[in-house]
C-alpha positions as CSV (number, residue, x, y, z in Angstrom):
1,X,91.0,123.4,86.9
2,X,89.3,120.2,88.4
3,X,87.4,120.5,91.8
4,X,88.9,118.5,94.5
5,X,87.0,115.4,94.1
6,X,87.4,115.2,90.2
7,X,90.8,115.2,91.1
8,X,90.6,112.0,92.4
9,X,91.0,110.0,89.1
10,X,91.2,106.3,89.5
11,X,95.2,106.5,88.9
12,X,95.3,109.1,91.7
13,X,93.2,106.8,93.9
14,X,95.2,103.8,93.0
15,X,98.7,105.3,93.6
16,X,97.8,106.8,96.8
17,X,96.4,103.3,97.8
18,X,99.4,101.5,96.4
19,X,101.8,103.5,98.9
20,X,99.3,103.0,101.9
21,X,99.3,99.1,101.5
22,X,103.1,98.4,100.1
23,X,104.8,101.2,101.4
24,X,108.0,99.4,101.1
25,X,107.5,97.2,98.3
26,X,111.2,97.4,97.0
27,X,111.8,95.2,100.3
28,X,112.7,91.2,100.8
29,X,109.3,89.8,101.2
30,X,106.9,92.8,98.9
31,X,106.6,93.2,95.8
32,X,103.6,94.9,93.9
33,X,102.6,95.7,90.1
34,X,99.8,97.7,88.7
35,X,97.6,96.8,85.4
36,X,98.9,97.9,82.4
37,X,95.5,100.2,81.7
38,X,97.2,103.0,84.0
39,X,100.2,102.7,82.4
40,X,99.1,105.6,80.0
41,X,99.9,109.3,79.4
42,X,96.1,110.0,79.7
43,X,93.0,108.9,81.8
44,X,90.7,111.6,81.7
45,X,90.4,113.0,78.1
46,X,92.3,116.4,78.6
47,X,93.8,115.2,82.3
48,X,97.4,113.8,82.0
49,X,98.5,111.4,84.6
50,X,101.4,112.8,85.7
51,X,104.9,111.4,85.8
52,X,105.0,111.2,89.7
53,X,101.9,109.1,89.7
54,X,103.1,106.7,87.3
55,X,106.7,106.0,88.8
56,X,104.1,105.3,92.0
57,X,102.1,103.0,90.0
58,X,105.2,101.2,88.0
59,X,106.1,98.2,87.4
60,X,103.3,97.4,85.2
61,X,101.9,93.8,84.3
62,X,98.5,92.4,83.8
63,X,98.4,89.5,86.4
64,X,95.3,87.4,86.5
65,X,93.6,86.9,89.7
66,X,90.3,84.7,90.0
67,X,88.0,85.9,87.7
68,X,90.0,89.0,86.3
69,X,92.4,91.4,86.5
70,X,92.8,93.5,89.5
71,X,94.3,97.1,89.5
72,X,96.9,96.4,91.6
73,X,98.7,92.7,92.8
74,X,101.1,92.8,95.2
75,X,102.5,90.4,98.1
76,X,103.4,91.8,101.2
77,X,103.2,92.3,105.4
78,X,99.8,94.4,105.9
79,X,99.7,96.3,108.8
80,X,97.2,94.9,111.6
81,X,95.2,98.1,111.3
82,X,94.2,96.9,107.5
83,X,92.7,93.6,109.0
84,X,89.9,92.2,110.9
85,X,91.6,88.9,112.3
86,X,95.6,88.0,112.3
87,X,97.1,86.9,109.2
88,X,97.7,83.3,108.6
89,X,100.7,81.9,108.6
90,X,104.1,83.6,108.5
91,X,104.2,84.1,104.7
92,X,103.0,87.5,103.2
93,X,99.5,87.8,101.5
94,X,98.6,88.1,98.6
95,X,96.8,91.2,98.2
96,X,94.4,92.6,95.3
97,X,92.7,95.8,94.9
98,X,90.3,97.4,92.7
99,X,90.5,101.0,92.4
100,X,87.1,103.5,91.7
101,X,87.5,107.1,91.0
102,X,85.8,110.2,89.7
103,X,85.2,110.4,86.5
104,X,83.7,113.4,83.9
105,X,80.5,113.0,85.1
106,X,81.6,112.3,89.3
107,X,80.1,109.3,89.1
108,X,81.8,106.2,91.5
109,X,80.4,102.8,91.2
110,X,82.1,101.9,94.3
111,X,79.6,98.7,94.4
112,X,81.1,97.5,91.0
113,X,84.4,97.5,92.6
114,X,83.6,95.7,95.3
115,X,81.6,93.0,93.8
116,X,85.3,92.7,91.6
117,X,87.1,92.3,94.5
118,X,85.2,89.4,96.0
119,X,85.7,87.8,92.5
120,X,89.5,87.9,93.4
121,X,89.3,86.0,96.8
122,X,89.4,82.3,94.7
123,X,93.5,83.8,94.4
124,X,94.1,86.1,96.5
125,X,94.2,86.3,100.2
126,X,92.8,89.8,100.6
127,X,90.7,91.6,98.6
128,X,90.4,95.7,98.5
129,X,88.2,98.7,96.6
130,X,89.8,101.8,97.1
131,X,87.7,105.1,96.2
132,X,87.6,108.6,97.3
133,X,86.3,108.6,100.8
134,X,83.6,110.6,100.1
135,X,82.0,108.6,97.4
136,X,81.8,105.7,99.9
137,X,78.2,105.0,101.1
138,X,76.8,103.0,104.4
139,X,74.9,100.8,101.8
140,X,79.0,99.8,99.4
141,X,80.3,99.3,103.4
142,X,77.8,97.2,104.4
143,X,78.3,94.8,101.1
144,X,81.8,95.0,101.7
145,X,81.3,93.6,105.0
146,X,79.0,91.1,103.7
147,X,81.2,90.0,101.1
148,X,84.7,90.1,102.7
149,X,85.9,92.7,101.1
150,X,88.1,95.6,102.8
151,X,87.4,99.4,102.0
152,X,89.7,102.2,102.0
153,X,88.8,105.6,101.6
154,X,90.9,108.2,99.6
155,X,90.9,111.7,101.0
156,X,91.6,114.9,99.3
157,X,94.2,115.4,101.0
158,X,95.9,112.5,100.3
159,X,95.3,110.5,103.0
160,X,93.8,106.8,102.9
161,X,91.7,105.9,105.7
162,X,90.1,102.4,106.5
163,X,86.5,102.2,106.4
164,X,86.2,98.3,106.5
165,X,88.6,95.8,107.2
166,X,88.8,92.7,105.7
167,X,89.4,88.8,107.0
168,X,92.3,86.9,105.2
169,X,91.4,83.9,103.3
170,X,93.6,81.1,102.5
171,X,93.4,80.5,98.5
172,X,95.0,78.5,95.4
173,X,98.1,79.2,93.5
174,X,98.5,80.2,90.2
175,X,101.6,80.1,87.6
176,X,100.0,83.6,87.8
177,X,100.0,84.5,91.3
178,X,102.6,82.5,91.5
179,X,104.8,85.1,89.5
180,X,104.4,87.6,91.7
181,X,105.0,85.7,94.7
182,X,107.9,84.7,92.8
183,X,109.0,88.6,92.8
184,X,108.6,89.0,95.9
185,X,110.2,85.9,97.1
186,X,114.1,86.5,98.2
187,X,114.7,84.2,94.4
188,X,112.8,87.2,92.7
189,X,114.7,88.6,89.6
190,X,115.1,92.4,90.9
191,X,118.0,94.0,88.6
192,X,120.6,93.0,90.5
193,X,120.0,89.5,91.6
194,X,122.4,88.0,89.5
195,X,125.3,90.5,89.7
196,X,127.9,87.7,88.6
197,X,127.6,85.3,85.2
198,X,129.3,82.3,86.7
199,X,128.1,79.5,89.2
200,X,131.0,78.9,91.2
201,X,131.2,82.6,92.7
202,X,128.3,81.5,94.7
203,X,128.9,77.7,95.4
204,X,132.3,79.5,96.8
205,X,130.8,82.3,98.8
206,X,128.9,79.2,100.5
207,X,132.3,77.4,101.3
208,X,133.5,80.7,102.4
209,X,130.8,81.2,105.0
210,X,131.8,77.3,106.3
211,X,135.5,79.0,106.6
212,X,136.4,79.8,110.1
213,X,138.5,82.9,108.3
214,X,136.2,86.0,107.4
215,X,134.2,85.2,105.0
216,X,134.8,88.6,102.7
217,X,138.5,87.9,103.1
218,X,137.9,84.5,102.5
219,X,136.1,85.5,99.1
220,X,138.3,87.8,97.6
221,X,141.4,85.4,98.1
222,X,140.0,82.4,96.9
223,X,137.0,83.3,94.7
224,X,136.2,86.2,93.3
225,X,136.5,90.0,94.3
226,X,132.7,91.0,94.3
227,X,131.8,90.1,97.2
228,X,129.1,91.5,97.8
229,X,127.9,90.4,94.0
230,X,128.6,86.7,95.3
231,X,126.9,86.9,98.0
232,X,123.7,88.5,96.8
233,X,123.9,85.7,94.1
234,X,124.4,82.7,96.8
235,X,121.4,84.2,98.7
236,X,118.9,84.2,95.6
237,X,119.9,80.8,94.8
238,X,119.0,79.7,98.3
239,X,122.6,78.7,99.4
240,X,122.7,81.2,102.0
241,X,120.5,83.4,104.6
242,X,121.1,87.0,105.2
243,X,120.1,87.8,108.3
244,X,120.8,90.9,110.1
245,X,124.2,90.4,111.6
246,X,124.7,87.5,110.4
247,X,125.4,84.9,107.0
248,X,123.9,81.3,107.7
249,X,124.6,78.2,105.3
250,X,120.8,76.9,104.2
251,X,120.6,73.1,104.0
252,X,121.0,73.1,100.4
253,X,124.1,75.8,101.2
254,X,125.4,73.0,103.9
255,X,125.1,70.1,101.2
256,X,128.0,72.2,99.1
257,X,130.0,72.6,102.0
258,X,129.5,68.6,102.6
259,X,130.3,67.2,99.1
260,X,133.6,69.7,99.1
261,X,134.5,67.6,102.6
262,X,134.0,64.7,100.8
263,X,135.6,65.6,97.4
264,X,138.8,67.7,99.4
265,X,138.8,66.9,102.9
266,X,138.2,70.2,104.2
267,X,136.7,73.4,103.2
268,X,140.4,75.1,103.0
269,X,141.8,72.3,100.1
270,X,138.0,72.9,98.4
271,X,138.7,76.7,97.5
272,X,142.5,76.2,96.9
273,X,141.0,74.6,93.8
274,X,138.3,77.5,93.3
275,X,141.0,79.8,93.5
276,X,142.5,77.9,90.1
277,X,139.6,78.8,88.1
278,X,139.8,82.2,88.4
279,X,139.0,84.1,85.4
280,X,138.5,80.7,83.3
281,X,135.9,80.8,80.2
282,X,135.6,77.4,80.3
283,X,132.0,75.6,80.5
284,X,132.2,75.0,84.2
285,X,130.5,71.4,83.6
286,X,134.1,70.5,81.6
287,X,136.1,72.1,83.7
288,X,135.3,70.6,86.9
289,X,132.5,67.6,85.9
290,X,131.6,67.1,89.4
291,X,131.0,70.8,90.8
292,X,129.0,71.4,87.4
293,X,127.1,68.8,88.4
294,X,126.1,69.7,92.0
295,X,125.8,74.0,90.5
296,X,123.5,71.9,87.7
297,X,121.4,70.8,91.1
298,X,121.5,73.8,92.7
299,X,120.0,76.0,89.3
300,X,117.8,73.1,89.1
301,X,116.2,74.5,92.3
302,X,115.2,78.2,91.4
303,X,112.3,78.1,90.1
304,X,113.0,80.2,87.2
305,X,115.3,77.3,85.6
306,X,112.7,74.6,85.7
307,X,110.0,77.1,84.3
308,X,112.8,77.7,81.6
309,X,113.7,74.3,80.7
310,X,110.1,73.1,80.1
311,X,109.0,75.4,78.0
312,X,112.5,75.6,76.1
313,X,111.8,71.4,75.7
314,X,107.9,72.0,74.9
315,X,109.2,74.4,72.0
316,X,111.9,71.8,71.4
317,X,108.4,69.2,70.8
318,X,106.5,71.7,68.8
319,X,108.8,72.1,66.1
320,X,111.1,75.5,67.7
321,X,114.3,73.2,68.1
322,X,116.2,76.8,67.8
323,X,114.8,79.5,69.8
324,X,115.8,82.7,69.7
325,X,115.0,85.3,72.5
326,X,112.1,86.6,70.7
327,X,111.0,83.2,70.0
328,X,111.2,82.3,74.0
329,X,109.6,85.4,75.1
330,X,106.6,85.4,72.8
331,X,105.9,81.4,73.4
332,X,106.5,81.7,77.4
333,X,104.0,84.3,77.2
334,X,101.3,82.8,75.4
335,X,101.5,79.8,78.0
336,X,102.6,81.9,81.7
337,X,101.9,85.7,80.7
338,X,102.8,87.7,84.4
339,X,105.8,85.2,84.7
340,X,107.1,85.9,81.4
341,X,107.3,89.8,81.7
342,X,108.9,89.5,85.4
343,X,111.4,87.6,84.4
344,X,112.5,89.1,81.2
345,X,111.4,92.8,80.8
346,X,113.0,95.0,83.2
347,X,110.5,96.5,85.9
348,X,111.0,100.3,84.3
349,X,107.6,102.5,83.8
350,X,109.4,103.2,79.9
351,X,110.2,99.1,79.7
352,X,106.7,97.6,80.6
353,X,105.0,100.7,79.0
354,X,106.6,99.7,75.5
355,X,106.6,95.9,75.8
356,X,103.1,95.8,76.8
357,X,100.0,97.6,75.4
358,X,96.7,99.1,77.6
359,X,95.1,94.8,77.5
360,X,98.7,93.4,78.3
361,X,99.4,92.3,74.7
362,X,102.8,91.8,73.5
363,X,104.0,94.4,71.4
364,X,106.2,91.7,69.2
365,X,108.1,94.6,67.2
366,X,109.8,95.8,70.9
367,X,111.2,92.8,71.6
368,X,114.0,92.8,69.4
369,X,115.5,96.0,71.0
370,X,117.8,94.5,73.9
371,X,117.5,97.2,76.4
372,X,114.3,96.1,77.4
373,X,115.2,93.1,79.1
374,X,116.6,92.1,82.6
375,X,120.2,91.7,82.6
376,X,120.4,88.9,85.7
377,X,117.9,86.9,83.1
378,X,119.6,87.2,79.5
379,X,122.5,87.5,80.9
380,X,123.8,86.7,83.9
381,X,121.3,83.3,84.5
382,X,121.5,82.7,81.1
383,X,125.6,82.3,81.2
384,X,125.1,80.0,84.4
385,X,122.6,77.8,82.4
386,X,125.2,77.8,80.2
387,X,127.9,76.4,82.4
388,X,126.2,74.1,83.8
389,X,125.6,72.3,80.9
390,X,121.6,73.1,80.5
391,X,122.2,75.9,77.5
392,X,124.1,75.5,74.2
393,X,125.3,79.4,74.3
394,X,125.7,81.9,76.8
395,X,124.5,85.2,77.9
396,X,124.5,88.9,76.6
397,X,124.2,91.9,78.1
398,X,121.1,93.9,77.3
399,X,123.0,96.3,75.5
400,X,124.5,94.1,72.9
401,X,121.9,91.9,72.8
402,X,120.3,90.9,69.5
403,X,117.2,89.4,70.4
404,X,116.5,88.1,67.4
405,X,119.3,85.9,67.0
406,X,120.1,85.2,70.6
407,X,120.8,81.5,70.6
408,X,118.3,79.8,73.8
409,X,118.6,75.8,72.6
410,X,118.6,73.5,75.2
411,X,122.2,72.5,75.2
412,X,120.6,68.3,75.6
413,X,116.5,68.4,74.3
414,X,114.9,65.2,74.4
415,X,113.3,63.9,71.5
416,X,110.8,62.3,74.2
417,X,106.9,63.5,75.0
């Protein structure tokens, strides 16, 4: 049996960190992956990382920050305790940490991890080095200190205390970073973003919030029964705010409610004509030209469709006029790696574990099994790209996806540089 402070193995230290700074992280506004190198069986020869500690640790990814790749990435509220100064601004940090643990021979180059921390700081807006508490010496808190970098101390029994606290800086963004901010953005593409595969369930949830009826009633009658589906939808596409107690219009949610004034007169006349298209398979773009239009504007907006569309046009320029999924995946992630697994590959432990190996390489041969991916992406976005007129075919669900021959042409490329 391992003594008490072998026991704190860097995954042990990491997870235990990794609940201490994002306690919440399934929450609007946090969001936090670990490096695919803990995303093993095995850490210690002999020692198995247990199944508890990696659902902790899961989602995987290997996210670049500054000058490598840190343990763990995440975005979310620190408490003040965990800082020297207030945080700036009102959006959540950016946090990185690099984790130290005991190894066969109990030694912990705390040092080394804080001298990798500091090289994350060009990214991120707070840098960490976790280690078991009693590994930590005067001489690693005083370079912390020196170097900006905040320590926290793992205890046997599982607690994490704060031995130095570290100043937020402000930094650059990254396609990178920026995927995890991304995730942990209200937009982010959790499982059940999308619940719905067509855009005018959430331009009409918006016109249903303009109703002076109730909105749910409002919803069912006119546009579609999932409600709450709709308005989870309208609310990742930025149409909507939920706060608590109450659904406001965004101004891009009061620009629909505007052009149905000016197309129907009032908000009433505007889902009498929703309420028409129930159930219709018809590209949305032909059906109604002038709402495909304005839901073509609105997808244009979440950041995942403009990502999309580039790329799909730069494969369109490099001689990939017909990309399947596999084809998309593997070329998005040779140009925006982090972004390409949070959008696609669902957040599972058994998902990123297969899809990605220890160095966050591609394992090419997994991505023709359909299960891996996220439904709201393949599916569910992919079908409203498809109605509006961006996509030539629609979306699948995961399982009866054939990656392979999933059709992801731009429905218009330009033959343009």
């Amino acid at each position: 049996m391992a003594s008490a402070p072998q026991a704190l193995t860097e995954p042990r230290v990491l997870a235990r960190t990794k609940r201490r700074l994002f306690p919440e992280a399934e929450d609007e506004g946090a969001y936090a992956v670990t490096d695919t190198q803990f995303a093993t069986e095995e850490w210690v020869s002999g020692e198995p990382v247990s199944e508890r500690v990696r659902e902790t640790l899961s989602p995987f990814n290997h996210v670049r920050v500054g000058s490598g790749y840190p343990d763990v990435v995440g975005v979310g509220i620190l408490d003040d305790e965990l800082l020297a100064v207030d945080r700036l601004g009102d959006d959540p940090p950016l946090v990185a940490v690099e984790a130290k643990g005991y190894t066969r021979n109990s030694h912990v180059d705390v040092e080394r991890g804080i001298v990798q921390a500091r090289d994350r700081l060009d990214e991120a807006n707070v840098a960490f080095v976790a280690a078991p508490a009693r590994a930590v010496s005067g001489l690693a808190r005083s370079l912390a200190n020196e170097l900006n970098v905040g320590v926290l101390g793992v205890e046997t029994s599982g607690d994490v205390v704060v031995l130095e606290r570290p100043r937020m800086v402000g930094t650059r963004t990254t396609t990178e970073t920026s995927a995890i901010r991304f995730q942990a953005s209200a937009q982010g593409v959790a499982e059940k973003s999308f619940g719905l595969n067509h855009p005018k369930n959430y331009l009409g949830y918006a016109l249903a919030v303009a109703h002076p009826g109730d909105t749910e009633s409002v919803v069912e009658g006119y546009v579609v029964g999932a409600v709450g589906d709709a308005e989870r939808g309208a609310t990742f596409l930025g149409l909507v705010d939920d706060d608590p107690g109450a659904t406001t219009l965004t101004p891009l949610g009061r620009e629909v409610v505007r052009f149905a004034l000016d197309e129907y007169g009032s908000v009433s006349s505007a889902l009498e004509a929703f309420e028409g298209w129930r159930r219709s398979r018809k590209r949305f773009c032909e059906l109604a030209p002038k709402w495909g239009l304005l839901a073509r504007r609105v997808l244009w907006a979440y950041p995942a469709t403009q990502l999309l569309v580039e790329e799909l046009q730069a494969m369109h320029r490099d001689g990939i006029p017909e990309p399947s999924l596999v084809d998309l995946v593997t070329y998005l992630h040779a140009q925006h790696p982090s972004f390409t697994v949070e959008l696609f590959v669902r957040g599972t432990d058994d998902a990123r574990r297969r899809v990605l190996d220890s160095d966050g390489n591609l394992q090419h041969d997994v991505l023709e099994d359909g299960i891996i991916y996220h439904s709201p992406t393949v599916f569910q976005l992919k079908a409203m790209l498809f109605h509006v007129g961006v996509l030539a075919d629609r979306g699948t669900e995961p399982s009866n996806l054939d990656p392979a021959t999933d059709d992801w042409r731009l429905r218009t490329a330009l033959d343009v540089r």
